[in-house]
N, C-alpha and C positions, 0 to 999 in steps of 0.2 A: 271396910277392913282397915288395921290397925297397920301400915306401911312397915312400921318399925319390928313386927314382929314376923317379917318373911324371911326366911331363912336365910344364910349368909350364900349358899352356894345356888338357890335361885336368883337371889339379888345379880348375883354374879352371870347367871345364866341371861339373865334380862339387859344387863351392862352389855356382854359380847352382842347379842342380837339388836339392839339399839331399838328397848321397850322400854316403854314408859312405865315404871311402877302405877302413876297413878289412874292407870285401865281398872287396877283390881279397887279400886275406890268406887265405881261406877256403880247406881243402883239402879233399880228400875228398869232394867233388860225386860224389852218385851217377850213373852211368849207367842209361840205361832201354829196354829192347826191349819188345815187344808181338806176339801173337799174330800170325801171317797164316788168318786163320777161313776164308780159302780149302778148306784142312784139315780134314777131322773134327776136333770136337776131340777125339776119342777119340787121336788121331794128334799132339795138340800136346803140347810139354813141360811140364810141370809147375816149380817153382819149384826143389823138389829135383830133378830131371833136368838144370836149369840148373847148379843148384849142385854135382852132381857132375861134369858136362862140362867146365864155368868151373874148379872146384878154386877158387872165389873166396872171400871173408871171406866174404858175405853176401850171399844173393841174396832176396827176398821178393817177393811179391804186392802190387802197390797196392792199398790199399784201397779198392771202393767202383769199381775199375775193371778188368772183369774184361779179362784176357788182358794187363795191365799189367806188366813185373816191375822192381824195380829191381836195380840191383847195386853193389858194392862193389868194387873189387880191390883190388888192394895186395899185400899179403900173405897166402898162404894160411893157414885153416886147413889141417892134416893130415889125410890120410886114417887114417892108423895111430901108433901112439906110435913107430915106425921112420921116418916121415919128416918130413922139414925143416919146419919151417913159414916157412921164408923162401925156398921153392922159387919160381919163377918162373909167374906167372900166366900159361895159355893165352887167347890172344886172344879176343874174341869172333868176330870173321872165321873161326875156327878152330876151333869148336864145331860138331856134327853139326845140331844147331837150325840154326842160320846155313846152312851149307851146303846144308843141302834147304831154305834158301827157307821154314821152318818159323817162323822169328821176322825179325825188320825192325828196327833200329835208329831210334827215332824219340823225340826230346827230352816231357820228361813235359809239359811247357808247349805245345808243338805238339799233343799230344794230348787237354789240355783245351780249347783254341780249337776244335779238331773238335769235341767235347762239346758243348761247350755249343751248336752248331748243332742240334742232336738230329736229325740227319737220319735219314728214312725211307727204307725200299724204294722210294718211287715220287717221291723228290724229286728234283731236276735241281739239280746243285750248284757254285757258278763259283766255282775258286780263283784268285783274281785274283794271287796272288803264288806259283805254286805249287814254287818249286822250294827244294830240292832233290829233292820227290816223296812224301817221309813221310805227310806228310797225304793227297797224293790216294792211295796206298796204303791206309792207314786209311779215307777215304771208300765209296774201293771198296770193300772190306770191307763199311764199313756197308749198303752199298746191295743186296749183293749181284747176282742175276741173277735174282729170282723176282719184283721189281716192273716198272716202268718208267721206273726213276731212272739218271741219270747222273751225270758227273761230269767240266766242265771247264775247265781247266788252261790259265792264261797265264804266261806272262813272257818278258821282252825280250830276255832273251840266248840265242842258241840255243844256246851250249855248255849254258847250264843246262838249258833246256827238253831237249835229249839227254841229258842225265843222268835229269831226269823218266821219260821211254821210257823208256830202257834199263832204269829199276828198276820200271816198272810192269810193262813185257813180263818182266823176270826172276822176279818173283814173281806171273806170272800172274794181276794182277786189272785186265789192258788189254780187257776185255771191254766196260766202258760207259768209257772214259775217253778221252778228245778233247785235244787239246794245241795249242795259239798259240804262235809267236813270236812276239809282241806287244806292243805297249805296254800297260798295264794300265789307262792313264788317258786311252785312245780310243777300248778297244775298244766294240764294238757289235754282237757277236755273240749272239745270243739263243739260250735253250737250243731241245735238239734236238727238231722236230716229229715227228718219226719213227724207229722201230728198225729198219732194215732198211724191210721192204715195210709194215710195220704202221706207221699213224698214229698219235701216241697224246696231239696236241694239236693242235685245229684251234680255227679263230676264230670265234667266234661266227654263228653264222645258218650255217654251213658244214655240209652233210650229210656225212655220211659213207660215204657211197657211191664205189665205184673210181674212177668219175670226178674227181672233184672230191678229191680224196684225194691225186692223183696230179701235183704241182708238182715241175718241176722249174726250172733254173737258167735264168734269161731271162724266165720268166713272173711273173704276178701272181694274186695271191687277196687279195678284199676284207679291207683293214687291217693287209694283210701284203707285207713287199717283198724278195725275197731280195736276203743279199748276199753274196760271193764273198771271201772269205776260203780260203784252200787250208789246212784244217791242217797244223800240223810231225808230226802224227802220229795217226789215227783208226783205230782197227778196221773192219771190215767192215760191221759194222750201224750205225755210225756215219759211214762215210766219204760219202756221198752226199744227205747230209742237204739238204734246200734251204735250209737256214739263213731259215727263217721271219723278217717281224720285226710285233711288233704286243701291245699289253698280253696279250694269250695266250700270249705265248711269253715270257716273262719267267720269270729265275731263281726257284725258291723258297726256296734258302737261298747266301746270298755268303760266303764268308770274307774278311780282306783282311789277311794276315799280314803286313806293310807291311815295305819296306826300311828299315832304320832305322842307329843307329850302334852298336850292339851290345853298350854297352857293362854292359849284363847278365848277358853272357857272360863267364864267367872267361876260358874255354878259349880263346877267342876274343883274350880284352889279353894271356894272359899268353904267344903269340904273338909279340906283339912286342918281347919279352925278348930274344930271337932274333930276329928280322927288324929290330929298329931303331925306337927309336922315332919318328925321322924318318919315314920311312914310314906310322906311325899319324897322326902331325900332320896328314901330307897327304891322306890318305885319310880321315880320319874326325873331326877338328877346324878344317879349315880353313871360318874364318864362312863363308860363301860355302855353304859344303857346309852347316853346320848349318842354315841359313835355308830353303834350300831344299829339303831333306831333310823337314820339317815341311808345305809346302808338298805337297811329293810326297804325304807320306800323306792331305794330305786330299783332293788330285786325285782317289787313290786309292780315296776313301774315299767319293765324291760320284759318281766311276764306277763301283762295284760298287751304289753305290743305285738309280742310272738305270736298271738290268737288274734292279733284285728287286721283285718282285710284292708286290701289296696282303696285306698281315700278313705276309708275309715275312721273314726271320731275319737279320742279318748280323751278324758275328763282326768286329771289329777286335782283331789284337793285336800287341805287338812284344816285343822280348829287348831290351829297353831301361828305364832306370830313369829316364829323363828327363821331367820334370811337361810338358815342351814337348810332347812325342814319344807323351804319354800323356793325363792328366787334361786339357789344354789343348786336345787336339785332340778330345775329348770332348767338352766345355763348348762350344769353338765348333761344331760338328755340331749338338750337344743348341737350341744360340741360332739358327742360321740356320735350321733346320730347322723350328724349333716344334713347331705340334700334328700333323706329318707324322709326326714319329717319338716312340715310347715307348721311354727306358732301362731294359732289364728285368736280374734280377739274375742271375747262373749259375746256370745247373741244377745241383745236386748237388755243388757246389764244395765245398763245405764237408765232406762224405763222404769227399774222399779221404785225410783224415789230413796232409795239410800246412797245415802253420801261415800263414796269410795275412799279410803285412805290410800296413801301414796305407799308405792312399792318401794323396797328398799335395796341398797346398791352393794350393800357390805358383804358379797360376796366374791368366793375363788374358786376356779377349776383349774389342777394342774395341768400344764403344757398349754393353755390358753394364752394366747398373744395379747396385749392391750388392745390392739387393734380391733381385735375378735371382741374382748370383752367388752369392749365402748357399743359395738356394732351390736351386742344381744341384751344390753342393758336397754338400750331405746326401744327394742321389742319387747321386754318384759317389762317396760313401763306402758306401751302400748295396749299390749295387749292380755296382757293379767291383771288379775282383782282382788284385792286386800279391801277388809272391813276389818273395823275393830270399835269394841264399845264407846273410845270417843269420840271420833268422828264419826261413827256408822250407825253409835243407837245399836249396835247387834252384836252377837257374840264373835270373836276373831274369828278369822274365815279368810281362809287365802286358794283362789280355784285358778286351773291353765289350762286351756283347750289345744291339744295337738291334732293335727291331720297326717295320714299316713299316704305319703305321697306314693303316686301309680309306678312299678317300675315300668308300665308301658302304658301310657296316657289311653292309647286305644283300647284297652283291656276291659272289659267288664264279668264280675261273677257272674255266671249264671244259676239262676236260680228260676224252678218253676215260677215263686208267684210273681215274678217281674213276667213272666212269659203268660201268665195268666190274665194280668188285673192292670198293666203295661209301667207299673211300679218299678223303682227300685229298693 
């Protein structure tokens, strides 16, 4: 890209955030697929299978994350000293992986914010931003069908959330996954009490017995109050759910992969090379938008916490390089929240061979004392993770894992399948 022709109020946008114009110079961004474990894996492709399908430069294994691969195109290697090596790369759409539904396209940044969730078979999991659908793909996965974990999916626009279905039913892992048209920063939907005819969270002091098991819409159960939301899209053992509500039914782990301005993403600016950069201005640097873009995520941010359970997990993250959009909306979280929430550091981050960029400090939260802010800068250099195409080889990427501290250490939900399979 041509540095000289970005617009003056991005330039400016990059200036306040203390970005380096020359990320959008970078070529060569890997792409990255992932296993569908739906599969045997005796039945998935391996790295070389990729790489002889693709015919690409280089295909490899993430480190540290199995069923990861990344890839190169560009220019082929050859298969023989008889052919070209400036032959033309086979798509990935166009690969026999691809076509049986065998790998899924899914950004390597999207797949460490699942990560770092660590979720289980028996965890119930609310993607508050879920679309384009990669991640509740991967979730599903993780959860598989042998606990009693779910997994679900909002977002506001139904064109998106139809993209969600159609690629969860496509690769076959819509078995626990539930979908909203929704706004993300009202909703109130609490995860699902039941699979079908099995209960497998009720409210405390609640027997479990058929009777009392058996709520349906219109009725009530001590501490709990259904509400009527119609999914954009439920399976069968989820569609009839009474949408419990009451601290037992609360999520165990959130995501909140936030709208943001994107500007992370190469593939994404360099876009508007072709579209115009009028069109970026208006979309994605007009003040207006930026202020409230910030705002949005912590809407965001402050409604996936109202639905997650005591020690519960939740994931913030965006494709954005901005201290506002990142460290800032951390700092303010970490200050209104206090000793509600613990900032904890990524699981395993450090494992997968990419080089981390350094967090950045150029932020403010009103009424914060120096003292405070010195004290939460060292935490968020701790323990959050920025990539970016220079340092990282990857698309921008900034992820923060919080914990939802117990208001009574002694406390635990109860839940059938922990009472079942001695889980939590």
């Amino acid at each position: 890209m041509d540095l000289s022709t970005l617009p003056p109020s991005f330039n400016e946008f990059l200036r306040i955030n203390d970005v380096d114009p020359v990320i959008y110079t970078v070529k060569d961004l890997p792409r990255f697929v992932r296993w569908n474990t739906r599969f045997p894996k005796s039945e998935l492709p391996t790295a070389e299978d990729l790489q002889q399908q693709l015919k690409a430069r280089k295909v490899w294994p993430v480190k540290g994350v199995e069923g990861f691969f990344g890839i190169l195109l560009g220019e082929n290697l050859p298969d023989s000293e008889s052919e070209s090596d400036t032959m033309q790369n086979t798509r990935i759409v166009d690969i026999p992986a691809y076509r049986e539904n065998k790998i899924f396209g899914i950004d390597l940044s999207s797949g460490l914010a699942v990560l770092a969730l660590q979720v289980q078979p028996n965890d119930h999991v609310l993607d508050l931003c879920c679309a384009p659908g990669a991640k509740l793909c991967m979730i599903s996965n993780i959860i598989g069908s042998e606990g009693t974990g779910t997994v679900t999916g909002v977002d506001i626009s139904p064109h998106r959330v139809a993209t969600c279905r159609s690629l969860v039913k496509r690769y076959k892992v819509a078995e626990r996954v539930r979908l909203f048209n929704a706004d993300g920063t009202t909703f109130k939907v609490y995860a699902p009490s039941r699979l079908g005819a099995r209960v497998i969270r009720q409210a405390t002091g609640d027997q479990p017995d058929r009777k009392r098991q058996h709520i349906t819409q219109g009725q009530t159960a001590e501490s709990s109050k259904p509400a009527s939301i119609k999914p954009f899209y439920a399976p069968k053992i989820l569609r009839f759910d009474p949408q419990m509500q009451g601290e037992e039914y609360l999520y165990d782990k959130v995501i909140v992969d936030a709208e943001c301005t994107h500007d992370g993403s190469i593939s994404h600016i360099l876009k508007y090379q072709t579209w115009g950069w009028d069109a970026f201005e208006k979309n994605f640097m007009d003040p207006d938008r930026l202020r409230d873009i910030c705002q949005l995520q912590q809407n965001l941010i402050e409604s996936g916490w109202s639905l997650l359970a005591d020690d519960g997990i939740l994931v913030y993250s965006t494709c954005s390089l901005s201290v506002r959009q990142n460290e800032e909306n951390v700092a303010w979280f970490l200050h209104k929240y206090g000793d509600e929430v613990q900032l904890e550091s990524i699981p395993n981050i450090h494992n997968v061979g990419i080089k981390a960029a350094p967090t950045k400090a150029g932020w403010t939260v009103p009424g914060m004392t120096d003292e405070k802010k010195r004290g939460l800068q060292v935490s968020i250099e701790r323990c959050c993770v920025r990539f970016d195409p220079v340092t990282s080889a990857t698309s921008g990427f900034f992820v923060a894992r919080f914990r939802k501290v117990p208001k009574r250490l002694d406390r635990k939900v109860p839940t059938l399948a922990s009472t079942n399979d001695g889980t939590e």
